[in-house]
C-alpha positions as CSV (number, residue, x, y, z in Angstrom):
1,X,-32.5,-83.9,-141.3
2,X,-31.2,-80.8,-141.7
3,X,-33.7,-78.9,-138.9
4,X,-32.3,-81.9,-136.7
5,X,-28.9,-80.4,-137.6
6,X,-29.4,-76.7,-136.9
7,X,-30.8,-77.4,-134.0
8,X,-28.1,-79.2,-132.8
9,X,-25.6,-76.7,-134.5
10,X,-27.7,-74.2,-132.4
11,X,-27.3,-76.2,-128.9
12,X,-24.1,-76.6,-129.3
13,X,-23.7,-72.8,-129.6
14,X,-25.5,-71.9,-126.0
15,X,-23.6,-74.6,-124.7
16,X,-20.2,-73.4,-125.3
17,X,-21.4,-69.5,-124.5
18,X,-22.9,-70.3,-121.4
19,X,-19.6,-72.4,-120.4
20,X,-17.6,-69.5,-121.8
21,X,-19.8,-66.6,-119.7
22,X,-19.5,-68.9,-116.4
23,X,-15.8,-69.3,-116.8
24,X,-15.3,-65.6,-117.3
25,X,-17.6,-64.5,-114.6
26,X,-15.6,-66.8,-112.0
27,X,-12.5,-65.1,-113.6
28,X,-14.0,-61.6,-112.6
29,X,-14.8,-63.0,-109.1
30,X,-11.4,-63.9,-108.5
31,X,-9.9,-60.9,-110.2
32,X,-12.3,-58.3,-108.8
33,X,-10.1,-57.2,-105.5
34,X,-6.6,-56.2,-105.0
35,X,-5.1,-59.5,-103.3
36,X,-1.8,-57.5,-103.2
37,X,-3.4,-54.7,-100.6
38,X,-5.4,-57.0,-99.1
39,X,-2.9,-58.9,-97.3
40,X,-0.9,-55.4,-96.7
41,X,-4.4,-54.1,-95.2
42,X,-4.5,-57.8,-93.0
43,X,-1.3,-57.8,-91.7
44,X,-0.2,-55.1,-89.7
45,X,-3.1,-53.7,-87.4
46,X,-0.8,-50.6,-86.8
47,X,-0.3,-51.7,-83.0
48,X,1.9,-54.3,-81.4
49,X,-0.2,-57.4,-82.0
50,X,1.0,-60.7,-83.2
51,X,-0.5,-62.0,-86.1
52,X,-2.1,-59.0,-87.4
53,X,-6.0,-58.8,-87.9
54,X,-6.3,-62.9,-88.2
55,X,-6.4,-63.2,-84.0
56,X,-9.0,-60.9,-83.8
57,X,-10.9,-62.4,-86.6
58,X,-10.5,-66.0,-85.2
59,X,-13.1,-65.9,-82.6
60,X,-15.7,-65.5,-84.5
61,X,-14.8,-67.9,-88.0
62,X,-17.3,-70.7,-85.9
63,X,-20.0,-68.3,-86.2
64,X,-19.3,-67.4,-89.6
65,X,-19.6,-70.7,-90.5
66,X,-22.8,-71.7,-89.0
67,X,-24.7,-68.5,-90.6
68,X,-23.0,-69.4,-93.9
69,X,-23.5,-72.9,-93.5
70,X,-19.8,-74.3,-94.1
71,X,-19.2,-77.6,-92.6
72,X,-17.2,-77.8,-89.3
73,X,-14.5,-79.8,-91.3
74,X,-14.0,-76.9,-93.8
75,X,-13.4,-74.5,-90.7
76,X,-11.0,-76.8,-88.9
77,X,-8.9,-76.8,-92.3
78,X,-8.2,-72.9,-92.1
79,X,-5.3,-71.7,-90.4
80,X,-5.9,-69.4,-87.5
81,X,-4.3,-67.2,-85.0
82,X,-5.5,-68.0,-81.4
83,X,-5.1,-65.1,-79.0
84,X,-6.7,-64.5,-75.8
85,X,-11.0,-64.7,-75.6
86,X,-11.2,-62.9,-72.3
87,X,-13.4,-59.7,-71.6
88,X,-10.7,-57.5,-72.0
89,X,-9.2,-59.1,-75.2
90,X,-12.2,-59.6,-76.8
91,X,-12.9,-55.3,-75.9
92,X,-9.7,-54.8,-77.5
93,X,-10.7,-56.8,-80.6
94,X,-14.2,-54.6,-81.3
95,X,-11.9,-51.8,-81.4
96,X,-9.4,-53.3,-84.0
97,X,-12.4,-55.1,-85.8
98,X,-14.0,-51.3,-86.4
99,X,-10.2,-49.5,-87.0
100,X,-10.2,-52.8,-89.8
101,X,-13.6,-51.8,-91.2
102,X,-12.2,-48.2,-91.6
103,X,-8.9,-49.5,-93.5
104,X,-11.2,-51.5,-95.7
105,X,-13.6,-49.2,-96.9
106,X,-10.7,-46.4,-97.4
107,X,-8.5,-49.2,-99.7
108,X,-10.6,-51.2,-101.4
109,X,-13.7,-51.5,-103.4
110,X,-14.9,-54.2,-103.3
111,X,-15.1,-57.9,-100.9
112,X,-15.5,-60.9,-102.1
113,X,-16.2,-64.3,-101.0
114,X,-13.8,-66.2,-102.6
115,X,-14.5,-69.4,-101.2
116,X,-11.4,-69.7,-99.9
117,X,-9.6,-69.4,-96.3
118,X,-10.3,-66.5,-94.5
119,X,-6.8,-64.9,-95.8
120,X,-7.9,-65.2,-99.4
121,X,-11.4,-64.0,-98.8
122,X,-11.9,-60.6,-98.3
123,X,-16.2,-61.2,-97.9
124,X,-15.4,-63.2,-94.5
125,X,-12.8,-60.3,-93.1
126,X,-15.0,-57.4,-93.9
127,X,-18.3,-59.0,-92.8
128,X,-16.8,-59.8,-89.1
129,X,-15.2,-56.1,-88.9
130,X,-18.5,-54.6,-89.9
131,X,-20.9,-56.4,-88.0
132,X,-18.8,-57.0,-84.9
133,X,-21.0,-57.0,-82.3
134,X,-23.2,-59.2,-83.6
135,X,-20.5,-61.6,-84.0
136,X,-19.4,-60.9,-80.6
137,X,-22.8,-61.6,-79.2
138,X,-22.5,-65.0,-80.9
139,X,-19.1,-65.7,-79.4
140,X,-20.2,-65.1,-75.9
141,X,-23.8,-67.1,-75.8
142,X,-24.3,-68.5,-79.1
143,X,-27.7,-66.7,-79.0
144,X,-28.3,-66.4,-76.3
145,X,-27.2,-62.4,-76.6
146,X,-29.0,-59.9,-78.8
147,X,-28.1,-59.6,-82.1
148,X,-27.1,-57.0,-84.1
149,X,-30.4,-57.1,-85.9
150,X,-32.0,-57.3,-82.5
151,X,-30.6,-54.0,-81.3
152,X,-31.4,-52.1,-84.5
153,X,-35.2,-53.3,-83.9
154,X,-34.9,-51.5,-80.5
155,X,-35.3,-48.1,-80.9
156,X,-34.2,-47.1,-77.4
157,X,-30.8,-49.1,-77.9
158,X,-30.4,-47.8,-81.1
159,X,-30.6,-44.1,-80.4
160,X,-27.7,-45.1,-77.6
161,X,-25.5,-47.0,-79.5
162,X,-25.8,-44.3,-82.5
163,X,-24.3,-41.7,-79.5
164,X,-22.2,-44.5,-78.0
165,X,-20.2,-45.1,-81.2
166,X,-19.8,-40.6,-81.7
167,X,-18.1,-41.3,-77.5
168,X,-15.5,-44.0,-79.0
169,X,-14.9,-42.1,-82.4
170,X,-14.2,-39.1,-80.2
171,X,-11.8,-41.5,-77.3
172,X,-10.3,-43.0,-79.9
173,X,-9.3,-39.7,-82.5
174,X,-7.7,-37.6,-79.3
175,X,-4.9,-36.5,-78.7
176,X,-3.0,-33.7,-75.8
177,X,-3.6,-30.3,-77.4
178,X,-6.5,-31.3,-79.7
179,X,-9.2,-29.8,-77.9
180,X,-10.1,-28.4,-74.1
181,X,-12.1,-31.9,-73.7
182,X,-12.2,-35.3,-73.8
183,X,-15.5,-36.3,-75.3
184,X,-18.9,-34.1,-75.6
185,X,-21.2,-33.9,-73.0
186,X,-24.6,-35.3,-74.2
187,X,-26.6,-35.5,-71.1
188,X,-26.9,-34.6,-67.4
189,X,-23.6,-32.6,-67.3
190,X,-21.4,-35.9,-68.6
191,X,-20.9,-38.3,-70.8
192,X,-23.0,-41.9,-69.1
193,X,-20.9,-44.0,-72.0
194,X,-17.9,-43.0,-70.8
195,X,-18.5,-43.0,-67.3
196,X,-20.5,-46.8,-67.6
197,X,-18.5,-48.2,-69.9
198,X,-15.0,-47.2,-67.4
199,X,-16.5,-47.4,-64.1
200,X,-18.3,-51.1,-62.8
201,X,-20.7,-49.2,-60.2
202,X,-21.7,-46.8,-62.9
203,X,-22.3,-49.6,-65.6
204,X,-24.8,-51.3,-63.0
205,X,-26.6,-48.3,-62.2
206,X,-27.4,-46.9,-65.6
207,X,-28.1,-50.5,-67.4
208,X,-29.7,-51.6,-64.2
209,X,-32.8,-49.4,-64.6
210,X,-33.6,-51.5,-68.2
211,X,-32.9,-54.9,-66.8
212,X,-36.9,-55.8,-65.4
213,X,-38.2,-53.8,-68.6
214,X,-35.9,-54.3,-71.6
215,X,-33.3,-56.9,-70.8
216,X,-31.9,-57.1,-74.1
217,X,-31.4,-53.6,-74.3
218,X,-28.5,-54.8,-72.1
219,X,-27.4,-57.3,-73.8
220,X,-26.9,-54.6,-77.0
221,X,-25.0,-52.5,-74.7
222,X,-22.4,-54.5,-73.5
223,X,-20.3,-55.1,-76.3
224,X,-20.2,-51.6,-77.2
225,X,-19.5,-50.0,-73.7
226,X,-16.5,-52.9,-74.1
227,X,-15.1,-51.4,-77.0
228,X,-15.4,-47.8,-75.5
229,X,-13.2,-48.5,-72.3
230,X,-10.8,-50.8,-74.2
231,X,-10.2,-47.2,-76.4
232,X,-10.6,-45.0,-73.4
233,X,-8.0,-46.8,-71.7
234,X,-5.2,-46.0,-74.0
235,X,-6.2,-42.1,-74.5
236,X,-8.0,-40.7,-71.8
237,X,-4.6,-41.1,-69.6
238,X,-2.9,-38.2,-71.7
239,X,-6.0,-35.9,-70.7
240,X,-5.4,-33.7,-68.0
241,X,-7.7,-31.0,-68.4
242,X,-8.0,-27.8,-70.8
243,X,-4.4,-25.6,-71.0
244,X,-4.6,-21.9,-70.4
245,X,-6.7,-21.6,-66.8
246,X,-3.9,-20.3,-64.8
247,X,-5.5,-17.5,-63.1
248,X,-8.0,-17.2,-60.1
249,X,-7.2,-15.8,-56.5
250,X,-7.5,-18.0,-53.6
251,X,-10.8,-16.6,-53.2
252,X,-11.9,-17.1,-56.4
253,X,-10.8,-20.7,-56.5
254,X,-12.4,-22.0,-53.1
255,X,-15.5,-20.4,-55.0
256,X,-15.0,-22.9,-57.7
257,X,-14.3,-25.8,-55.2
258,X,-17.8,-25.0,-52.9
259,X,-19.7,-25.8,-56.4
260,X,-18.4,-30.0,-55.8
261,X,-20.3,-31.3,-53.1
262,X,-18.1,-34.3,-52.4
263,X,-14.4,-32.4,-52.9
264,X,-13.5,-32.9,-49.7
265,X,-12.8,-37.1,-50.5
266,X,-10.6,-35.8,-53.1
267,X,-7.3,-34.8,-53.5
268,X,-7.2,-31.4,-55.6
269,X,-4.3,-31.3,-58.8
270,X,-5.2,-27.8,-59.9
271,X,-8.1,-25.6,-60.1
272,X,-8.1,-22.5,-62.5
273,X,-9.6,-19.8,-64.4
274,X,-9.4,-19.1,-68.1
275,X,-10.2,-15.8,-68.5
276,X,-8.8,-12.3,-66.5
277,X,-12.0,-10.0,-67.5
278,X,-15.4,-10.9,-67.0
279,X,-18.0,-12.2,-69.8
280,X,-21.2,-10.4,-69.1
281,X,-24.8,-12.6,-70.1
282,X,-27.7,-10.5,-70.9
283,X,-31.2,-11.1,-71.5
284,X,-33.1,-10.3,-74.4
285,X,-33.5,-6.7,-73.7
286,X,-29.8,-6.3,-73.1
287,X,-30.1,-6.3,-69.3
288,X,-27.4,-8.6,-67.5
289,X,-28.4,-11.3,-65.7
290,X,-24.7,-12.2,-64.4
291,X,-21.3,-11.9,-65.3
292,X,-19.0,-15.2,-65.0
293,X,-15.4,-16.5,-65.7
294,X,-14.7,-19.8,-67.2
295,X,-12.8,-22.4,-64.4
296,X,-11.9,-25.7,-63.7
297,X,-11.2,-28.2,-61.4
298,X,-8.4,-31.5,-61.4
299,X,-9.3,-33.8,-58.9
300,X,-8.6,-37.2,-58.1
301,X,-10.7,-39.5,-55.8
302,X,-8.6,-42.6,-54.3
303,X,-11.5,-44.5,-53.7
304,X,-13.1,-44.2,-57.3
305,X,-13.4,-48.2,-59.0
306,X,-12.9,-46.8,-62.4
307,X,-9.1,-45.8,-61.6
308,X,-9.1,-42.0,-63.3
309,X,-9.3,-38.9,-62.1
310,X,-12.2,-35.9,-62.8
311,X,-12.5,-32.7,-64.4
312,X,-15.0,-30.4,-63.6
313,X,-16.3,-27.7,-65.5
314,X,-17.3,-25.0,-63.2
315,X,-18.1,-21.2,-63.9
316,X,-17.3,-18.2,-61.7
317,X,-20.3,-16.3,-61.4
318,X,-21.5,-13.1,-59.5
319,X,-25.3,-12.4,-59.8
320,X,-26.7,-9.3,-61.2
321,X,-27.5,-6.8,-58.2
322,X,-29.0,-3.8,-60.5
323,X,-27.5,-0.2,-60.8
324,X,-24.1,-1.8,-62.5
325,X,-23.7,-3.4,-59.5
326,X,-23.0,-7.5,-58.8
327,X,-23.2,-9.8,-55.8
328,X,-20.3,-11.9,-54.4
329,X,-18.9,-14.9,-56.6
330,X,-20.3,-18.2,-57.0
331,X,-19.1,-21.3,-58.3
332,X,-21.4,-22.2,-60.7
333,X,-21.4,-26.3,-61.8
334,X,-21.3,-27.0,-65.3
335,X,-20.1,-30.7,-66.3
336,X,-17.5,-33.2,-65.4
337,X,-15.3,-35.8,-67.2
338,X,-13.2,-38.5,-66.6
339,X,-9.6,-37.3,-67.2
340,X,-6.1,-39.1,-66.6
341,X,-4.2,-38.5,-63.4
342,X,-0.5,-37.8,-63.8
């Protein structure tokens, strides 16, 4: 009788802790983010957009729920902010979804899924912002586009979209007098991100070469090169070109302007020259090969279907003759970029 006892006395016991451990680790779950900056971090995106982050996280709440496997009913109870789902808005809303990741990551520690609405729980606000693409794939074809997981299984799109996402970071941090360019130059003399993700003809082109071979290196693409122009569109307007070239002789600068095969369909804003003296480049032994001058070019083409103008990076050069002497100036092509046009 009394074994029967102490075995129950003992029952009893792991009942009540294990009732006791589950309540307090609920407790922690609810307690375990600041609901306070939360909401601050939610509300204001910082621009002029009604309804803060929640209408650019309500497009994607019917694909959150099917990979998390809440009911239809469940999602049709939360309150949402409807906005615009068009190409451009939803462009717009990769680039607030990754501006909210940043916020989120800088304020608080930690996300969890609450089980409520998506304004009281943090896990369903920072898994959109962070994997945004994916959910925009899922908006767009429900499937039918590649998923983030696909595009990270792709090593060719995921060396791009590593060098894609350095061109927005770069679009979206400047500002007039923060540097002489826009974004780097990674490859033939431009940036292609830039250039396909602004310009229709130039999107076409480049992802047209993958489309027989890869076609869902395409389809990782797209969403990216959306949130790219939907930056470059508010800041690439206040670029104008480098300050400081304001020298060159007419000579010099017609130089500069033979090096652009196709400046005659464009109407020229400025050409310039940075430096007075020239820079001398030497070989190994300390011979010159050339001296050069650093120039420009402003130029705005009318019948360009990206709707900005071009810089163009073009040296001055005169060619090494021998005996201290040098040949007659050259311009010399270096790069281009898309720049603004007032």
């Amino acid at each position: 009788m009394k074994a029967r006892i102490s075995n129950l006395t003992l029952i009893i016991a792991l009942s009540l802790m294990f009732t006791a451990t589950s309540a307090l680790s609920l407790a922690q779950r609810n307690a375990s983010y600041d609901e306070e900056t939360f909401k601050s971090v939610i509300s204001d995106t910082g621009h002029d957009d009604w309804g803060g982050y929640a209408s650019f996280i309500t497009p994607y709440l019917d694909c959150y729920a099917k990979k998390h496997n809440i009911s239809q009913d469940t999602v049709d109870a939360w309150p949402k902010v409807h906005g615009a789902d068009d190409d451009q808005a939803l462009a717009l809303g990769q680039q607030r979804l990754a501006e909210l990741e940043t916020k989120l990551k800088s304020r608080m520690r930690s996300f969890p899924d609450t089980g409520l609405e998506p304004d009281k729980n943090p896990a369903i606000y920072f898994e959109i912002a962070t994997k945004r693409a994916e959910y925009l794939a899922c908006f767009r074809g429900d499937g039918q586009q590649a998923s983030a997981t696909d595009c990270k299984s792709n090593p060719l799109a995921e060396v791009h979209l590593t060098d894609l996402e350095k061109t927005r970071k770069e679009a979206e941090e400047f500002k007039p007098g923060l540097r002489e360019y826009f974004v780097s130059t990674l490859s033939d003399s431009k940036n292609l991100y830039l250039e396909a993700a602004l310009s229709p003809s130039a999107r076409e082109e480049w992802l047209g070469r993958f489309r027989e071979n890869d076609p869902k290196f395409e389809q990782c693409m797209k969403p990216a090169l959306d949130a790219l122009a939907a930056v470059a569109r508010k800041t690439l307007p206040s670029y104008t070109g480098p300050a400081g070239y304001t020298l060159g002789t007419p000579a010099e600068k017609n130089a500069l302007l033979g090096a652009i095969n196709d400046i005659a369909r464009a109407k020229v804003l400025k050409v310039g020259i940075k430096e007075a003296n020239w820079l001398i480049d030497k070989n190994s032994l300390g011979i010159p090969n050339a001296r050069f001058k650093h120039g420009f070019i402003w130029a705005q083409y009318p019948n360009s279907d990206d709707g900005f103008c071009r810089i163009f990076w073009v040296n001055l050069v005169q060619d090494y003759s021998g005996g201290g002497t040098y040949g007659a100036s050259h311009g010399n092509f270096v790069g281009r970029s898309y720049a603004g046009c007032r």
